[in-house]
C-alpha positions as CSV (number, residue, x, y, z in Angstrom):
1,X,102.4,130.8,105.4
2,X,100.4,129.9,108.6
3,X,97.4,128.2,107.7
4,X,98.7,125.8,105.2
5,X,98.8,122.0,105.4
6,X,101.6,120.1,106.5
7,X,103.0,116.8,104.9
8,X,104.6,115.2,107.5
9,X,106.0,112.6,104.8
10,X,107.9,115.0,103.3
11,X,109.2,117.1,106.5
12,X,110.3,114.2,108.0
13,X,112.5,113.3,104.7
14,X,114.3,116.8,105.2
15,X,114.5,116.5,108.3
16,X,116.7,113.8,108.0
17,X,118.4,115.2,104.9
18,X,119.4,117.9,107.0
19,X,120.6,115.3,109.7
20,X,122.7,113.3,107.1
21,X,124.4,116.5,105.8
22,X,125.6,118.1,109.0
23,X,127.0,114.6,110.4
24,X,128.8,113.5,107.4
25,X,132.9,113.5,107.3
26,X,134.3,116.4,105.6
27,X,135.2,120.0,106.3
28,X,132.1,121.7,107.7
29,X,132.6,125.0,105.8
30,X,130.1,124.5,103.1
31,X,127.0,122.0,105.3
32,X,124.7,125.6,105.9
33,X,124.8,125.8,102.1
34,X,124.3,122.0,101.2
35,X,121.4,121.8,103.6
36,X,119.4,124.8,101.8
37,X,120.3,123.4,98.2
38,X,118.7,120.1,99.8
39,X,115.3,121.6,100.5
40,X,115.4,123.6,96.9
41,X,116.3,120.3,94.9
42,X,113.6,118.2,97.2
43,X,111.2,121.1,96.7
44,X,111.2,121.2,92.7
45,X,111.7,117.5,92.8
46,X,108.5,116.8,94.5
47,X,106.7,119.1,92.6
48,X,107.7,117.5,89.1
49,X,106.6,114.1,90.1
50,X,103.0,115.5,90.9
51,X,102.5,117.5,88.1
52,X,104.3,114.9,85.5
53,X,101.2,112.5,86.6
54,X,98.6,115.4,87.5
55,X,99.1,117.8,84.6
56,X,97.9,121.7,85.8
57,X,94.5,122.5,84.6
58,X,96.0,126.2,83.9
59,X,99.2,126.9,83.5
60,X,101.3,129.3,85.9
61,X,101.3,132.7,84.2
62,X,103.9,134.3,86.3
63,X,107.2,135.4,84.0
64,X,110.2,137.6,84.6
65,X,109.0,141.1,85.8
66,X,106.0,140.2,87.3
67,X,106.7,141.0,91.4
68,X,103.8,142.0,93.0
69,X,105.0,139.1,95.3
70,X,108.3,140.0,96.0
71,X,106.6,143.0,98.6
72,X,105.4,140.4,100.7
73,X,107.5,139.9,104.1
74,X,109.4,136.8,103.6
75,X,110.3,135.0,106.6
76,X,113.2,131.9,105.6
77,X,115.3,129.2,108.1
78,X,118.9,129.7,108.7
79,X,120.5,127.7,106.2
80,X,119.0,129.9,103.4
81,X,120.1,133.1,105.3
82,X,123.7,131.7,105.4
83,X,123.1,130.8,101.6
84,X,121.9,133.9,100.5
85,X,124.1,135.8,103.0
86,X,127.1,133.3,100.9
87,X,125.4,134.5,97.8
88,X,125.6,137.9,98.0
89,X,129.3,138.5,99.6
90,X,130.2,136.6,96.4
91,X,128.1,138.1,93.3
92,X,127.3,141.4,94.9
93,X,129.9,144.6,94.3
94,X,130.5,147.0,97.2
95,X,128.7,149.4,96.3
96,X,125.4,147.0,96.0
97,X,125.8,145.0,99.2
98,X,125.8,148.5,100.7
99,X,122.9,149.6,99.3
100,X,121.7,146.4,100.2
101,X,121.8,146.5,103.6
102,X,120.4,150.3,104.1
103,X,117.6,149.0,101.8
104,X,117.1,146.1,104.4
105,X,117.4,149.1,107.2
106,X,114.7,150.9,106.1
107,X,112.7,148.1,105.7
108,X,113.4,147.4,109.4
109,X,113.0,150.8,110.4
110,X,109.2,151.1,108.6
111,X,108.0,147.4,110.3
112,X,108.8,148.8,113.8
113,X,106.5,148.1,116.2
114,X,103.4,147.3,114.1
115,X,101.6,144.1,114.1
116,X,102.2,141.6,111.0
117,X,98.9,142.7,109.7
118,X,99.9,146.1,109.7
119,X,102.9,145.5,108.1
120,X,100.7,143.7,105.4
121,X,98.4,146.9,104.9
122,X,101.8,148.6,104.1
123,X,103.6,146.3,102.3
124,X,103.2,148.4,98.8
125,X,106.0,150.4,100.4
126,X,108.0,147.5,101.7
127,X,109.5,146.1,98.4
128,X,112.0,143.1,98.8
129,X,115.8,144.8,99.7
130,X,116.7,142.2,97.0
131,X,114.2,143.6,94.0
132,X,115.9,145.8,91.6
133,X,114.2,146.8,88.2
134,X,111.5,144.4,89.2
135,X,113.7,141.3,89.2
136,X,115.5,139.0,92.2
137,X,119.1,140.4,92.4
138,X,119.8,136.6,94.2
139,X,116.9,134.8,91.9
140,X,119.3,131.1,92.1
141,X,119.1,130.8,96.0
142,X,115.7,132.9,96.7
143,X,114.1,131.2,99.4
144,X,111.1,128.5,99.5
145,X,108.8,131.1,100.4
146,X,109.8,133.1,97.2
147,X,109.3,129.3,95.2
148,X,106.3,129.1,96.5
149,X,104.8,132.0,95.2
150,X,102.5,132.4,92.3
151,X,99.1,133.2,91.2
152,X,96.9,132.4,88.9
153,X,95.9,135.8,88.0
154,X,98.6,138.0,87.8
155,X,96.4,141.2,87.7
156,X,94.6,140.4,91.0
157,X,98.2,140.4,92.7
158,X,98.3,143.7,91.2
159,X,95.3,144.6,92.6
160,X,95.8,143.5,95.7
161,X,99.0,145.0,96.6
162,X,97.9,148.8,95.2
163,X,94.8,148.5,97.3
164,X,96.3,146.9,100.5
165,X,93.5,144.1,100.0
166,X,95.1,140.7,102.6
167,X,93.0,138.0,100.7
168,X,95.4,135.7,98.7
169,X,94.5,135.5,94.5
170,X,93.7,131.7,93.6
171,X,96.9,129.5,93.8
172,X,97.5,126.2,93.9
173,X,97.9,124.8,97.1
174,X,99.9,121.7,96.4
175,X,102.5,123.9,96.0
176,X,102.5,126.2,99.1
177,X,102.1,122.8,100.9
178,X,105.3,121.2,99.3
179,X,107.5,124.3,100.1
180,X,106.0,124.7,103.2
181,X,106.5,121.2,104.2
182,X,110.0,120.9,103.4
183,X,111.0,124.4,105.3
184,X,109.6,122.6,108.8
185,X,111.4,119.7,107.6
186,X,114.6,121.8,107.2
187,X,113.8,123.6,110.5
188,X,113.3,120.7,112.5
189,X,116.4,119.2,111.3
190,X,118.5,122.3,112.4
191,X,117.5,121.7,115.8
192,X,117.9,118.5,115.9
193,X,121.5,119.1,115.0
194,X,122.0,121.9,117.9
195,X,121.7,124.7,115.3
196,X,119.1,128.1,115.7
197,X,116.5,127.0,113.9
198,X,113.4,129.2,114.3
199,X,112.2,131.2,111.2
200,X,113.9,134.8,110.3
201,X,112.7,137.9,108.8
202,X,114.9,138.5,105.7
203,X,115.9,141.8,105.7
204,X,116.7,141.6,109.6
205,X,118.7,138.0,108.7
206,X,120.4,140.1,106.0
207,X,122.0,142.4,108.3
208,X,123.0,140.3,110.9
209,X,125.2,138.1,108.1
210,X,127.1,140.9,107.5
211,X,127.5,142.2,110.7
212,X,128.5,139.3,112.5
213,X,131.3,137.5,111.9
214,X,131.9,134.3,111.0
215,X,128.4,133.7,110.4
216,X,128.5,130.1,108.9
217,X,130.9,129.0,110.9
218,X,129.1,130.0,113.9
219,X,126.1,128.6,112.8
220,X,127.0,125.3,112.7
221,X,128.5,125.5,116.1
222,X,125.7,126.4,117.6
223,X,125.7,129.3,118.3
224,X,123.0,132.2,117.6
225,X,123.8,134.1,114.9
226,X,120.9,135.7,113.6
227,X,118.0,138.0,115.7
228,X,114.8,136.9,115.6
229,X,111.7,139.0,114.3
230,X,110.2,141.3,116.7
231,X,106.9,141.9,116.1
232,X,103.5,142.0,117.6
């Protein structure tokens, strides 16, 4: 999402959401989780005041089953790795969290060492380890780069992922700024509080959940938990 505009306003309100979360009294177990529900409810909160007064020209025509997005390489903070991570340990059966995780593998395996723009041109083959039958196997805590999301012309997002074609369909950008916003904001709180908080490559942040142990716990002790992307 580089490239878009930044609200301070509303990274600096996260920020401190994040802030209030992780110092309040209480056991500790569940803070990675309320921090990430912050940002979503903040998110979608913001977004309904500004369209209640500003009513959308066209409506969002994206629906259930339309994913042409969900191939894009979505990069999310810590707290909504834990929370997905959380997510899936919980809802997932064996036998999907494994083939979880070798889908995430694979995805690994094909981004080595190419650029992010070559990674782009071969996205069509890089689906989301978390699509199945064209729908989000974790939909409820997807992260705000998945909310952000949408087009305004579903068949150019088509388009553009069969013919590896980088420029982005018409969207509205209030909305990428919003999410984006509040993801600094939730960043920038995380290391405030002492926690990793630079931005993870899902599939990569996926693996390293179930692999290390004691993840959330961890976490919140500062310590690092997940590897960050390595790309060029």
């Amino acid at each position: 999402m580089h490239g878009i505009s930044l609200d301070e306003k509303l990274a600096v309100l996260q920020q401190a959401k994040v802030m209030e979360i992780f110092h309040q009294a209480g056991g500790s177990e569940n803070k990675a989780r309320e921090m990430a529900l912050s940002a979503f409810f903040f998110a979608d909160h913001v977004i309904g005041l500004i369209e209640a007064a500003n009513p959308l020209p066209s409506p969002i025509p994206c629906q259930t089953g339309c994913h042409f997005c969900c191939f894009a390489q979505v990069e999310l903070t810590p707290p909504e790795a834990l929370i997905l991570g959380e997510y899936v340990e919980q809802q997932f059966s064996e036998t999907e969290k494994k083939e979880l995780l070798a889908r995430s593998q694979r995805s690994l395996d094909l981004q080595a060492g190419k650029s992010k723009k070559k990674i782009a041109k071969i996205r069509a083959k890089l689906p989301c380890p978390l699509l199945k039958e064209g729908k989000c196997m974790a939909h409820p805590v997807r992260p705000l780069v998945c909310r952000a999301m949408h087009a305004l012309d579903p068949g150019a997002c088509e388009n553009a992922l069969k013919t590896a074609d980088l420029s982005s369909p018409p969207y509205y950008a209030h909305r990428q700024e919003i999410f984006f916003s509040i993801s600094q904001g939730l960043l920038a709180g995380c290391r405030d509080v002492g926690c990793q908080s630079a931005a993870l490559e899902l599939s990569r942040a996926l693996l390293d959940y179930f692999t290390q142990p004691r993840a959330q716990e961890r976490w919140l002790s500062g310590e690092k938990v997940f590897n960050l992307p390595r790309r060029q």
